[in-house]
C-alpha positions as CSV (number, residue, x, y, z in Angstrom):
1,X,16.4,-76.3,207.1
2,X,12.8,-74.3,206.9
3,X,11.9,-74.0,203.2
4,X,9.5,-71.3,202.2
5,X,6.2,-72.1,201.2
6,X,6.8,-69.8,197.8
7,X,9.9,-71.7,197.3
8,X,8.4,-74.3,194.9
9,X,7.8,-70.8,192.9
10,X,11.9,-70.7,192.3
11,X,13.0,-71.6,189.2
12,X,15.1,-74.7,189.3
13,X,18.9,-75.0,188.1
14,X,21.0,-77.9,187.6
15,X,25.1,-76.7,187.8
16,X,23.7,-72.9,187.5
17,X,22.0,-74.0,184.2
18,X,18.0,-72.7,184.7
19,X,15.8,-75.8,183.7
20,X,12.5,-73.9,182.8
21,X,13.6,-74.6,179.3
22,X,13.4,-78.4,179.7
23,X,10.3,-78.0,181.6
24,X,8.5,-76.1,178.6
25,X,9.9,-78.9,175.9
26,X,8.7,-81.7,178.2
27,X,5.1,-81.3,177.2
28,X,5.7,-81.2,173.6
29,X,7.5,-84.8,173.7
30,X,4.4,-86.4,175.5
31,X,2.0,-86.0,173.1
32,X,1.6,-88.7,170.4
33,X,2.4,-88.0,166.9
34,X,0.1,-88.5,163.6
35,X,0.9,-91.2,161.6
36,X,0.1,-92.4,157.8
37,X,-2.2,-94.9,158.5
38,X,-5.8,-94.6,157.7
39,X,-7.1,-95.9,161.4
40,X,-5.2,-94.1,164.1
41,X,-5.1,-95.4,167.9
42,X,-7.7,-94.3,170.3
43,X,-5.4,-91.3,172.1
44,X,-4.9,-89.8,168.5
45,X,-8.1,-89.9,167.8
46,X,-9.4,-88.6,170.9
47,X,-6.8,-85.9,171.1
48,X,-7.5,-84.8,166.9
49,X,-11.5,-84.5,167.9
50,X,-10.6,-82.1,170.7
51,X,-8.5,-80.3,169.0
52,X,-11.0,-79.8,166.1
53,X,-13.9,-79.1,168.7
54,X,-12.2,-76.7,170.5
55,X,-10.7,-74.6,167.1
56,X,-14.4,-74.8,165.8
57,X,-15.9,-73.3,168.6
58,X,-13.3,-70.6,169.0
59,X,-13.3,-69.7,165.9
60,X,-17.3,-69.6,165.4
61,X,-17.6,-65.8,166.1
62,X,-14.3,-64.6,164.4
63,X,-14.3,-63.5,161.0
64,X,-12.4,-65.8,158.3
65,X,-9.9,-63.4,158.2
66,X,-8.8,-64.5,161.8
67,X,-9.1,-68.0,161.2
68,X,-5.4,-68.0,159.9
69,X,-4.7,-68.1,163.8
70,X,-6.8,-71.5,164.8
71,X,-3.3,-73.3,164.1
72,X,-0.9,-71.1,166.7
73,X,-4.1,-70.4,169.4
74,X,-4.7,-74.3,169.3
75,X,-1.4,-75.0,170.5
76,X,-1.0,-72.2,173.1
77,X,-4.2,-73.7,174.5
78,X,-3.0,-77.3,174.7
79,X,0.6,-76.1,175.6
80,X,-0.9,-74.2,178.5
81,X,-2.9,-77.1,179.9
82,X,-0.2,-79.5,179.3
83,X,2.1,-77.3,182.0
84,X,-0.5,-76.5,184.0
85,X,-1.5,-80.4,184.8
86,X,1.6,-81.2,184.7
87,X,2.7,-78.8,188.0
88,X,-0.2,-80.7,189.5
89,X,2.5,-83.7,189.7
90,X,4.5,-83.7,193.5
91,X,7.7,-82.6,192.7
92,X,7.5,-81.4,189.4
93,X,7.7,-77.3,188.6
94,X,4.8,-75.1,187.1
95,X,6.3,-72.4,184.4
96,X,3.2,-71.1,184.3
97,X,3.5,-69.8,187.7
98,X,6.0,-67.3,186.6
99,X,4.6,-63.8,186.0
100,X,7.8,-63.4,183.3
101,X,6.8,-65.9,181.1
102,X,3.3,-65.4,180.6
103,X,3.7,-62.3,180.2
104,X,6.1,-63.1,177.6
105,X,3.0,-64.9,176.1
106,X,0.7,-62.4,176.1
107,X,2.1,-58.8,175.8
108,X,3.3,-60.4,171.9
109,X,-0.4,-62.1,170.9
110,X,-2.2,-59.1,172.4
111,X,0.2,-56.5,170.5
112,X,0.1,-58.6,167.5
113,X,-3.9,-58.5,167.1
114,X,-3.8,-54.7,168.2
115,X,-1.3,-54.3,164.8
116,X,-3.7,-56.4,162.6
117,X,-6.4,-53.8,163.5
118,X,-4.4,-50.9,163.0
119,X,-3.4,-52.0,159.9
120,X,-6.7,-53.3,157.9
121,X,-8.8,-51.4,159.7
122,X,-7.2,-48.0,161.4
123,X,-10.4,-46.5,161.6
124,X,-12.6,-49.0,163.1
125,X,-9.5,-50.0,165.4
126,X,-9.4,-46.6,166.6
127,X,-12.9,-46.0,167.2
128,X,-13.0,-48.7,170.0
129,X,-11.2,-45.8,172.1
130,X,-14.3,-44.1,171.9
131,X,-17.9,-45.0,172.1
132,X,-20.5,-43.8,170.0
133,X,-22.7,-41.0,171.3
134,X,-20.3,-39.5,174.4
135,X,-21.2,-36.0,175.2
136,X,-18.1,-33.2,174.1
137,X,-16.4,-32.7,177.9
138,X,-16.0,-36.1,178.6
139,X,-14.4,-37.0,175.2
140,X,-10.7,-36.6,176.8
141,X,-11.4,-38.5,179.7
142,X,-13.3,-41.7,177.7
143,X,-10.2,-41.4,175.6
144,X,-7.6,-41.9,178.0
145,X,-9.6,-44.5,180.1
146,X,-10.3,-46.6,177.0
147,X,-6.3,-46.4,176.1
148,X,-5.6,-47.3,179.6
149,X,-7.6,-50.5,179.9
150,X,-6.7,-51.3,176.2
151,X,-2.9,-51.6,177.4
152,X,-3.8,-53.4,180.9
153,X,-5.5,-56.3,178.8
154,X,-1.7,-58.6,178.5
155,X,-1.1,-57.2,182.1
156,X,-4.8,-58.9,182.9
157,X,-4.3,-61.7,180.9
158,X,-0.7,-63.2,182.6
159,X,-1.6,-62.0,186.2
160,X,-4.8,-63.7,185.9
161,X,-3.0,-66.8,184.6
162,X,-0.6,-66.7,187.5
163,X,-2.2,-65.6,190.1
164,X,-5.1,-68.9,189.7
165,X,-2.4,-71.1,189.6
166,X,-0.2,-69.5,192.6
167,X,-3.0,-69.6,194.7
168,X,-4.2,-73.0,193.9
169,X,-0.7,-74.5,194.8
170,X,-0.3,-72.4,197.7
171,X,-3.7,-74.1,199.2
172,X,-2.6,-77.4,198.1
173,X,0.5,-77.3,200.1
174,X,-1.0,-75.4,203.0
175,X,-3.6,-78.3,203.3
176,X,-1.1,-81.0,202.8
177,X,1.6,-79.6,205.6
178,X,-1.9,-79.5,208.0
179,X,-2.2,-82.9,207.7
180,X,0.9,-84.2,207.7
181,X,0.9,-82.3,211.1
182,X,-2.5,-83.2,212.1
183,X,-1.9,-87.1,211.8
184,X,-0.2,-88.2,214.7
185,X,-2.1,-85.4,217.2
186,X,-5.7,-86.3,215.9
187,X,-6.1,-88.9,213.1
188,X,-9.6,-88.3,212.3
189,X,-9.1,-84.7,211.8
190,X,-6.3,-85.6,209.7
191,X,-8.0,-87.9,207.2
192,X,-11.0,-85.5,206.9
193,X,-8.1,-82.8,205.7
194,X,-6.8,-85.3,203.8
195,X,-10.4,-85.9,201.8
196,X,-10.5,-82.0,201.2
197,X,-6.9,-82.5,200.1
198,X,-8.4,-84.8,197.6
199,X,-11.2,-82.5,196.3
200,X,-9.2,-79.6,195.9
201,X,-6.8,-81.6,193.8
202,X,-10.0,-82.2,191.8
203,X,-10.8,-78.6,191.6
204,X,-7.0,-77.3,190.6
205,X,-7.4,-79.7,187.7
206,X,-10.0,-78.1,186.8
207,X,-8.8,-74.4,186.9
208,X,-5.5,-75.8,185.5
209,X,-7.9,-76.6,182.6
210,X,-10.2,-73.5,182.5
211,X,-7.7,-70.9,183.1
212,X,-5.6,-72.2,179.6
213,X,-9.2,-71.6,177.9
214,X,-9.5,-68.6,179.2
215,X,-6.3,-67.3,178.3
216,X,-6.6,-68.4,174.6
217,X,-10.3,-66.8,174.3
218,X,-9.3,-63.6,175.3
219,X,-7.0,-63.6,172.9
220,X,-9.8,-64.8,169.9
221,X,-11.7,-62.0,171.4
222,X,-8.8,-59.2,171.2
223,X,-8.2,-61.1,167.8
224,X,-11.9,-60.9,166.8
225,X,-12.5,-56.8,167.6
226,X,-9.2,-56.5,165.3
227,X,-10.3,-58.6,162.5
């Protein structure tokens, strides 16, 4: 049977049962929990001082009133990298391939902040729909581009998210069929495919890492302007 390339896209079921909800638990169970003692083991430790690095410098240009949000932006950002590196794994599935669920994500955090602004500041909120100094006639217009972009941001920020990671798997595979197919027709051209195989696998590791920081900053910066 031919299998589709996007068919590692499908959602998997077990007896009809959808399994995307095991595959976001997973992560959670994997990391290691704090414990009472004074000294902590090496993973804790190193996992606490990135935790506290990255909160401090996401949180550096928002106003205290927004830092009531380091605790649930801190675990979007490590819940994000924890499924993105783990759909690097053969045989495993990526949630965060699914435009569904982070826009599920993002459409709630981005229409949360935009409610914080319009409710401690409505004025200052407001005026972001219109910049300082336009001339009378193109008022209107300013006003309805700035309302148009301000509702594409959650669309931006879970098509970005998927899209990086679709295309990333996509090229993986695509490289990894070529030399399967390449080996026993030319071997050397096979194991130089198999060496680029190798550095892209470095590079998706990378954007599986980049792209969750991205995500969670554009949110601190949605957060901040609202703050």
């Amino acid at each position: 049977m031919t299998l589709s390339f996007f068919d590692q896209f499908m959602s998997p079921t077990y007896l009809g049962i959808p399994l995307i909800a095991l595959a976001l638990t997973l992560p959670w169970i994997l990391f290691p929990s704090s414990s009472p003692r004074w000294l902590e083991n090496r993973l804790l430790t190193l996992q606490n001082w990135f935790i506290g690095r990255f909160t401090q410098q996401l949180f550096q240009p928002v106003n205290l009133g927004g830092h009531k949000w380091a605790l649930l932006l801190a675990s979007l950002m490590i819940f994000l990298i924890s499924l993105n590196m783990l759909g690097l794994l053969p045989y495993t599935f990526t949630p965060t391939t699914q435009l569904s669920l982070n826009m599920g994500l993002a459409v709630p955090l981005w229409l949360a902040t935009v409610i914080i602004g319009m409710r401690n500041q409505p004025t200052a909120a407001l005026g972001h729909l219109l910049p300082e100094g336009t001339p009378t006639p193109l008022i209107p217009i300013l006003i309805i581009i700035e309302t148009i972009s301000l509702f594409i941001r959650p669309l931006a920020l879970g098509v970005r998210l998927t899209a990086n990671l679709t295309a990333g798997h996509l090229l993986i595979q695509l490289i990894a069929t070529a030399a399967f197919v390449l080996l026993p027709l030319m071997p050397t051209v096979a194991i130089l495919t198999t060496l680029l195989l190798f550095l892209l696998t470095l590079l998706e590791v990378a954007v599986a890492m980049i792209q969750a920081y991205v995500f969670v900053l554009l949110l601190s910066l949605y957060l901040q302007e609202n703050v």
